[in-house]
C-alpha positions as CSV (number, residue, x, y, z in Angstrom):
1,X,5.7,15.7,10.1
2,X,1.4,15.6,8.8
3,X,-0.6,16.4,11.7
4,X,-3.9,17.2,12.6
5,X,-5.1,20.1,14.1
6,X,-7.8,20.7,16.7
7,X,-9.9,23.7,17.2
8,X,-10.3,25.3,20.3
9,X,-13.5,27.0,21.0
10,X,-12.7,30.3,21.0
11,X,-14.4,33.4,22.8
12,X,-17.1,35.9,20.8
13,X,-15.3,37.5,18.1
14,X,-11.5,36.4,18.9
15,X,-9.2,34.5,16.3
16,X,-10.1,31.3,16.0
17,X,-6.5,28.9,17.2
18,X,-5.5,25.3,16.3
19,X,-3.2,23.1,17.9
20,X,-0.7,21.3,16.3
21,X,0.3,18.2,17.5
22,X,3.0,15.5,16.2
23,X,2.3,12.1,15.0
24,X,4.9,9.5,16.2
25,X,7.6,7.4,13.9
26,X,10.0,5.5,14.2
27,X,13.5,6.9,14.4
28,X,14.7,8.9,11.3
29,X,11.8,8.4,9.4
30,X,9.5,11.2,7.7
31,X,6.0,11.1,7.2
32,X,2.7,12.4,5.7
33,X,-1.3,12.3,6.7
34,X,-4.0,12.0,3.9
35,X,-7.1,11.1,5.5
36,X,-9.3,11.7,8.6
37,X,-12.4,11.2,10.0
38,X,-14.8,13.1,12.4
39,X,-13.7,10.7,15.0
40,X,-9.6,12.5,15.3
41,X,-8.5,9.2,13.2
42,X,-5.7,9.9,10.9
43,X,-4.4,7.9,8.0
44,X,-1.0,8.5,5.8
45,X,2.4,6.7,5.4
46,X,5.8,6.9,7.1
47,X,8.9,6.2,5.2
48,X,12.9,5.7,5.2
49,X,14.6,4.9,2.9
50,X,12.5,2.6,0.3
51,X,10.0,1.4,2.7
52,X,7.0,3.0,3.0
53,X,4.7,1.8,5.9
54,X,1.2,3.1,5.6
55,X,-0.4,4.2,9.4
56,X,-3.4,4.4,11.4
57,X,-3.5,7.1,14.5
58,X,-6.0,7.9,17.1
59,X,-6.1,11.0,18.2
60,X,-8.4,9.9,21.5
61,X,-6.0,7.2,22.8
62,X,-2.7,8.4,21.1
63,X,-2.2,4.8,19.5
64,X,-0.7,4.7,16.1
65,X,-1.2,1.2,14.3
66,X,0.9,-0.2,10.9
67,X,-1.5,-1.5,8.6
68,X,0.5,-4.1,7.1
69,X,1.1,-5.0,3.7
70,X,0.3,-7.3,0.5
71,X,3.8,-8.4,0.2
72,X,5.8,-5.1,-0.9
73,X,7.6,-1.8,0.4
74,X,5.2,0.3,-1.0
75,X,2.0,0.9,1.5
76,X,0.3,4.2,1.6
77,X,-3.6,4.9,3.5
78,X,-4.9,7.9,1.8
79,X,-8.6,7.5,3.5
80,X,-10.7,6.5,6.2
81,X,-14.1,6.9,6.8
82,X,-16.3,7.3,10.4
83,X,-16.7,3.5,10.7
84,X,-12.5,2.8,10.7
85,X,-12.3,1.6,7.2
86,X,-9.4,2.4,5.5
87,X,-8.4,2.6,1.8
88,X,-5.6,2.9,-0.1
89,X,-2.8,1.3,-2.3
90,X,-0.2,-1.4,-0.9
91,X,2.7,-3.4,-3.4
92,X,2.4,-7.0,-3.5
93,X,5.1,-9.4,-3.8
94,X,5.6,-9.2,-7.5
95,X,6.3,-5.4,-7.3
96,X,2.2,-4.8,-8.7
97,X,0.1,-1.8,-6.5
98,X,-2.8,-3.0,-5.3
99,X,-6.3,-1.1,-4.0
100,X,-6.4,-2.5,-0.4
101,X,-9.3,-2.4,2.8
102,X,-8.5,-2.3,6.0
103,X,-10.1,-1.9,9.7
104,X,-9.0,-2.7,12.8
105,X,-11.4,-5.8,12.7
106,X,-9.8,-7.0,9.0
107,X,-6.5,-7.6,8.2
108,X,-5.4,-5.7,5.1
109,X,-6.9,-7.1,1.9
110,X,-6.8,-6.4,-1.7
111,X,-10.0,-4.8,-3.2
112,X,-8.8,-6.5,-6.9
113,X,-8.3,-5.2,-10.4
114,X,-10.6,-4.7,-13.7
115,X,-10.9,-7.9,-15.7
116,X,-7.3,-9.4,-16.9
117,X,-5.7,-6.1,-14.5
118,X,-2.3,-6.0,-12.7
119,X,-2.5,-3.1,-10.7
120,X,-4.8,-0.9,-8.6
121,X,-5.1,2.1,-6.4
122,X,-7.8,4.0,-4.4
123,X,-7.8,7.3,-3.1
124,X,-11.7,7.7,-1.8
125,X,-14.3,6.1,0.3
126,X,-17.8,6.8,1.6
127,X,-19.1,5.8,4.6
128,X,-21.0,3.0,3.4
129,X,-17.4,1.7,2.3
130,X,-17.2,2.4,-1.1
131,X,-14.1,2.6,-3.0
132,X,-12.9,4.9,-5.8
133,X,-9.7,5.3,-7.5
134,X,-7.7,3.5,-11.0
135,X,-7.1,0.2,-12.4
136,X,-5.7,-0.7,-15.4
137,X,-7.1,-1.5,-18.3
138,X,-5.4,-2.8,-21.7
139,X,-3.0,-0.7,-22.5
140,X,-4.0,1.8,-20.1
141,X,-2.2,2.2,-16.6
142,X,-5.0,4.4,-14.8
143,X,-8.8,3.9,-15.6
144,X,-11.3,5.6,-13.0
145,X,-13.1,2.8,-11.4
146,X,-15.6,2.2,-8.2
147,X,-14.7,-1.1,-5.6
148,X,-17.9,-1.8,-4.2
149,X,-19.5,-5.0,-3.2
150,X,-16.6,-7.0,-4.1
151,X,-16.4,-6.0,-7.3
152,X,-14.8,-3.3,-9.7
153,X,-16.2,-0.9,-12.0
154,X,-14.9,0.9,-14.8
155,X,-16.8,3.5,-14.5
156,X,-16.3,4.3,-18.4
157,X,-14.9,7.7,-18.0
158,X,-12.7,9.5,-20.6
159,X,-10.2,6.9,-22.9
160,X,-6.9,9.2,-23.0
161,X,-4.7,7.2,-26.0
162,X,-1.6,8.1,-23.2
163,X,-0.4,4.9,-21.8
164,X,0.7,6.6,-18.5
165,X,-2.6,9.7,-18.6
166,X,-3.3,9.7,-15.3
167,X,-6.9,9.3,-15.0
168,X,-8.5,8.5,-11.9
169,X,-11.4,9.1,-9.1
170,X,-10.3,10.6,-5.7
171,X,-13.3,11.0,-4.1
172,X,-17.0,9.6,-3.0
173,X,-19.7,10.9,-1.0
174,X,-22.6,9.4,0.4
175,X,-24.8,10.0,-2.0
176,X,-22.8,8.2,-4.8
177,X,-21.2,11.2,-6.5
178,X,-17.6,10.7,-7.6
179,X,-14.8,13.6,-8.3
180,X,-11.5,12.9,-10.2
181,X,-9.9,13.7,-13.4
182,X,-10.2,12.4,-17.4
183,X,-8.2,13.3,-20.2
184,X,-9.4,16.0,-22.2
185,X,-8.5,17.0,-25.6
186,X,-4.6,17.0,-26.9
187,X,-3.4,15.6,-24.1
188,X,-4.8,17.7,-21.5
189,X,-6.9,16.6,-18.4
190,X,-10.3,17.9,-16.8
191,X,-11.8,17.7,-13.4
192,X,-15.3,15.5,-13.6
193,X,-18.3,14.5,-11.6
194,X,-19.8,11.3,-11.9
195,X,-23.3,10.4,-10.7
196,X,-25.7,7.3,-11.6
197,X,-23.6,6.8,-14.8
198,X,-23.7,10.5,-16.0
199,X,-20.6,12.4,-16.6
200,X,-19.8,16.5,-16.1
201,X,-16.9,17.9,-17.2
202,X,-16.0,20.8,-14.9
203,X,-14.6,24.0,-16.8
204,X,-11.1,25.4,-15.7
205,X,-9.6,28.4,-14.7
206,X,-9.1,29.3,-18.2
207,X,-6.1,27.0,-18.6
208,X,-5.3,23.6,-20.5
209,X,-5.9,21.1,-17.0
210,X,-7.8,20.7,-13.9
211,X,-8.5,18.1,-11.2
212,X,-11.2,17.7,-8.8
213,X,-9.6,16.1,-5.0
214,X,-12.6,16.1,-3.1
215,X,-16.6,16.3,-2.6
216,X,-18.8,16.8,0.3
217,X,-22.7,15.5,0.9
218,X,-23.8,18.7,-0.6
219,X,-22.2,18.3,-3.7
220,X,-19.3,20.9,-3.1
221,X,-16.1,20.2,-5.0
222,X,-12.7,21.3,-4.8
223,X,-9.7,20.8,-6.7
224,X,-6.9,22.7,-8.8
225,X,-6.7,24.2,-12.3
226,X,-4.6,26.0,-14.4
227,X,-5.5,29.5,-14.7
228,X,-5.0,31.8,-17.9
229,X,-1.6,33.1,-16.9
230,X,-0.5,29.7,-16.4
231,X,-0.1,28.7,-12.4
232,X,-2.7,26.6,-11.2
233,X,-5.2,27.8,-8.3
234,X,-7.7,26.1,-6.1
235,X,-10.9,26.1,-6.9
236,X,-14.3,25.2,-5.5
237,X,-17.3,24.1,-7.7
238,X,-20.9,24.4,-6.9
239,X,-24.2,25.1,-8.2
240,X,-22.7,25.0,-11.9
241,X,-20.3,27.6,-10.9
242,X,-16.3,27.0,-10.4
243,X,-14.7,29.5,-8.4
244,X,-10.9,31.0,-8.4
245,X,-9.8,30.4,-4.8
246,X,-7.1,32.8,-5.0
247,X,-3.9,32.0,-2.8
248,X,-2.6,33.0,0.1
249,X,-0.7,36.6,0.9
250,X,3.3,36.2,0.5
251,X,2.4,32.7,-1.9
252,X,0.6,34.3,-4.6
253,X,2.3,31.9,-7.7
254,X,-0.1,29.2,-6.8
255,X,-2.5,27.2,-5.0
């Protein structure tokens, strides 16, 4: 099962330790965490069999709350910010995915679609609550937009001629800054930043693709790329510089 982990203060000098500690489910059933917040609050999905519950747990009172859904089997949280608010993507009852809010003062609610849209997901949120992720957009199954203020914006990023390209934001900060991935050229994708309406395309490891997963309030972004011998690494991009993370020793094909 996801976890979190804790760290406990360790003495000058000594390995730092991290407990591991299980999340409940229900009988039989597998799960996985996405998101948490500086409070110890966790946010995934459980599943078994088709159903797929998306969760809240509290690490301070060991409580572990089912969001709910839109009408489908398909719920996943993949965020939560400081204040409780969660994001993610829930099925409704015509089988469509659906960007969704939630806290433990609202009920799960749909965050909506681009103009004539079916579907939705988001994968990010700030802590002034708002939204990133993909909405679809003519013939196009994933367009990176921003839910904010009720309404969706496409935030006019990349226009891959791939029905199913996979372009999308994962990530806010506060400051407005946005990480996720465009198509590139022949049917390759890129890891970008958006800010204020300006695009930059991050290099890659010397590969065809790369992604960018997350961004912190100094601007720090990480993601993955394909390097030039062909596995992809992690990577961490800041002041105009993307750097190899390297893997682990013993797991040295990939990161």
């Amino acid at each position: 099962m996801w976890i979190y982990a804790i760290c406990v203060a360790p003495a000058a000098f000594a390995q730092v330790r991290y407990q591991i500690t299980r999340i409940p489910t229900s009988q039989g059933a597998n799960s996985v965490g996405l998101g948490i917040n500086n409070k110890g609050e966790v946010v995934g999905y459980s599943f078994q069999g088709e159903d797929y519950q998306a969760f809240l747990y509290s690490s301070s009172d060991q409580s572990l709350v089912d969001l709910g859904s839109l009408g489908g089997k398909i719920n996943a949280a993949c965020a939560i910010n400081d204040a409780g608010q969660v994001t993610g993507y829930s099925q409704d009852g015509n089988g469509n995915l659906l960007a969704f809010l939630f806290s433990r003062t609202q009920p799960i609610a749909s965050l909506g679609t681009l103009d004539n849209a079916s579907t939705s997901e988001a994968f990010g949120i700030n802590s002034h609550g708002a939204v990133v992720g993909d909405s679809q957009s003519g013939t196009q199954n994933h367009r990176p937009v921003l839910f904010s203020n009720g309404s969706v914006q496409d935030l006019d990023i990349g226009r891959s001629n791939e029905p199913e390209a996979l372009e999308t934001a994962y990530a806010i900060n506060d400051s407005g800054q946005i990480v996720g991935r465009r198509s590139s050229d022949n049917n390759t994708f890129h890891a970008f930043v958006s800010f204020n309406g300006n695009t930059t395309d991050l290099a890659t490891l010397g590969g065809a693709n790369g992604e960018a997963l997350a961004i912190n309030k100094n601007g720090q972004v990480v993601g993955d790329s394909d390097t030039r011998e062909g596995p992809a690494h992690a990577f961490s991009f800041h002041h105009s510089q993307v750097k190899d993370l390297g893997t682990l020793p013993g797991f040295d094909n990939a990161s």
